[in-house]
C-alpha positions as CSV (number, residue, x, y, z in Angstrom):
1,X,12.1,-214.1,153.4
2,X,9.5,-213.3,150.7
3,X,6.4,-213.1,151.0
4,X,3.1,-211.7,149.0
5,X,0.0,-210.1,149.9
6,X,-3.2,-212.0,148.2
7,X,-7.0,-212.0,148.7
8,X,-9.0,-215.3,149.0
9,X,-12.5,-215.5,149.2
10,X,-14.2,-217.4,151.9
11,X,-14.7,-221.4,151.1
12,X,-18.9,-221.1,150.7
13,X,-18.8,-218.0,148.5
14,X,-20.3,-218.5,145.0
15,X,-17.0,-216.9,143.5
16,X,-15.0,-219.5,145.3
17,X,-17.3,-222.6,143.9
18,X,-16.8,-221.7,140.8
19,X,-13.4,-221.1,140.6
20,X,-12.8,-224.4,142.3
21,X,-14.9,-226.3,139.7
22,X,-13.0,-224.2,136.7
23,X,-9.7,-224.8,138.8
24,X,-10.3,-228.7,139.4
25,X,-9.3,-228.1,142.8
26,X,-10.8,-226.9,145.6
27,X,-8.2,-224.7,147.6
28,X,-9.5,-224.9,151.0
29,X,-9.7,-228.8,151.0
30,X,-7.3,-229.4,148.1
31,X,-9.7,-232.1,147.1
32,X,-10.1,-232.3,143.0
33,X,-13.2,-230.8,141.4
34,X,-14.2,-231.7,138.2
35,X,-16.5,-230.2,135.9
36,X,-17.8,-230.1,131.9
37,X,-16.5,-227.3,130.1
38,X,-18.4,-226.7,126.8
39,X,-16.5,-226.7,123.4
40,X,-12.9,-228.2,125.8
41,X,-12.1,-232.3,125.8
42,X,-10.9,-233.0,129.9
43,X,-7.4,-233.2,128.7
44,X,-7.4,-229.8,127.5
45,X,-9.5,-228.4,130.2
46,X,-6.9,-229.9,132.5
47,X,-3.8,-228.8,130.3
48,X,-5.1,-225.1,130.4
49,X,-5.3,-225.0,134.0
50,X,-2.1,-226.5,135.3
51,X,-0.6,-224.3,137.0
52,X,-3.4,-222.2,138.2
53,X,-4.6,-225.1,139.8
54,X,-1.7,-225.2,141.7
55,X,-2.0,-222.2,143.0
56,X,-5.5,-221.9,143.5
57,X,-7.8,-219.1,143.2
58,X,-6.6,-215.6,144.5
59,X,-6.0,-212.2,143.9
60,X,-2.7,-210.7,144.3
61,X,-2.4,-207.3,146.0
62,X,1.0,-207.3,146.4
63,X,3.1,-209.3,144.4
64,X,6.2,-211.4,146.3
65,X,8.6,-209.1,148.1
66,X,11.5,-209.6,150.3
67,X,11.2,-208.0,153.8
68,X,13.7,-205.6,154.8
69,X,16.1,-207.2,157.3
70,X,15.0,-206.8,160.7
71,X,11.7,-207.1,159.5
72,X,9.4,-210.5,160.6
73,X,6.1,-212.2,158.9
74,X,4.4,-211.4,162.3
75,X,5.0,-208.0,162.2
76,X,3.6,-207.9,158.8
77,X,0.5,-209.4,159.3
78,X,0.1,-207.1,162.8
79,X,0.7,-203.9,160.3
80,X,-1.8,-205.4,158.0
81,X,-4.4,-206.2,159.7
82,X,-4.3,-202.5,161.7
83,X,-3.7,-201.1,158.0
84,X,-6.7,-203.3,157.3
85,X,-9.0,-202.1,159.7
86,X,-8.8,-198.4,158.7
87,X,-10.1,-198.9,154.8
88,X,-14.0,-198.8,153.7
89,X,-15.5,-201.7,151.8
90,X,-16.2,-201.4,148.3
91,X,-19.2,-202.6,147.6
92,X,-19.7,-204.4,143.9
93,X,-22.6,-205.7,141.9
94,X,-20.8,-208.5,140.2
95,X,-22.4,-211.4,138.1
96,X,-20.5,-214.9,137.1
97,X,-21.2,-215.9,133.7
């Protein structure tokens, strides 16, 4: 099985909003989301984000993998989540524009 290892942002965070309206699509719901971009017709605005759109807004941490034989998406996400649990937050001062 493959599988990756991304980072979402939670569905009312400003970074998430904006992304959706950029995106057309809204990940969580996968409702459209339309909105004016400056100096870009709709058609291109829409041509330029095809495929991102269909995967929605992320970061990958881990691009896809295969998992060793033997080896199950449950265990995975157990080792993750204790892996998880053991790291600091980073805390950023970042500004949309």
């Amino acid at each position: 099985m493959r599988c990756a290892i991304t980072y979402v942002p939670p569905p009312d965070n400003p970074l998430t909003l904006k992304a959706a309206a950029w995106l057309g699509r809204d990940s969580y719901s996968g409702m459209p989301r339309r909105t004016e971009v400056e100096g870009l017709t709709s058609g291109d605005h829409s041509f330029l984000t095809a495929l991102p759109r269909r995967a929605g807004f992320h970061a990958t941490l881990k691009p896809p993998f295969a998992l060793e034989t033997g080896h199950s998406v449950h265990e995975l996400d157990r080792r993750l989540a204790e892996f998880s649990l053991g790291l600091t937050p980073v805390a950023l001062d970042l500004r949309m524009r």
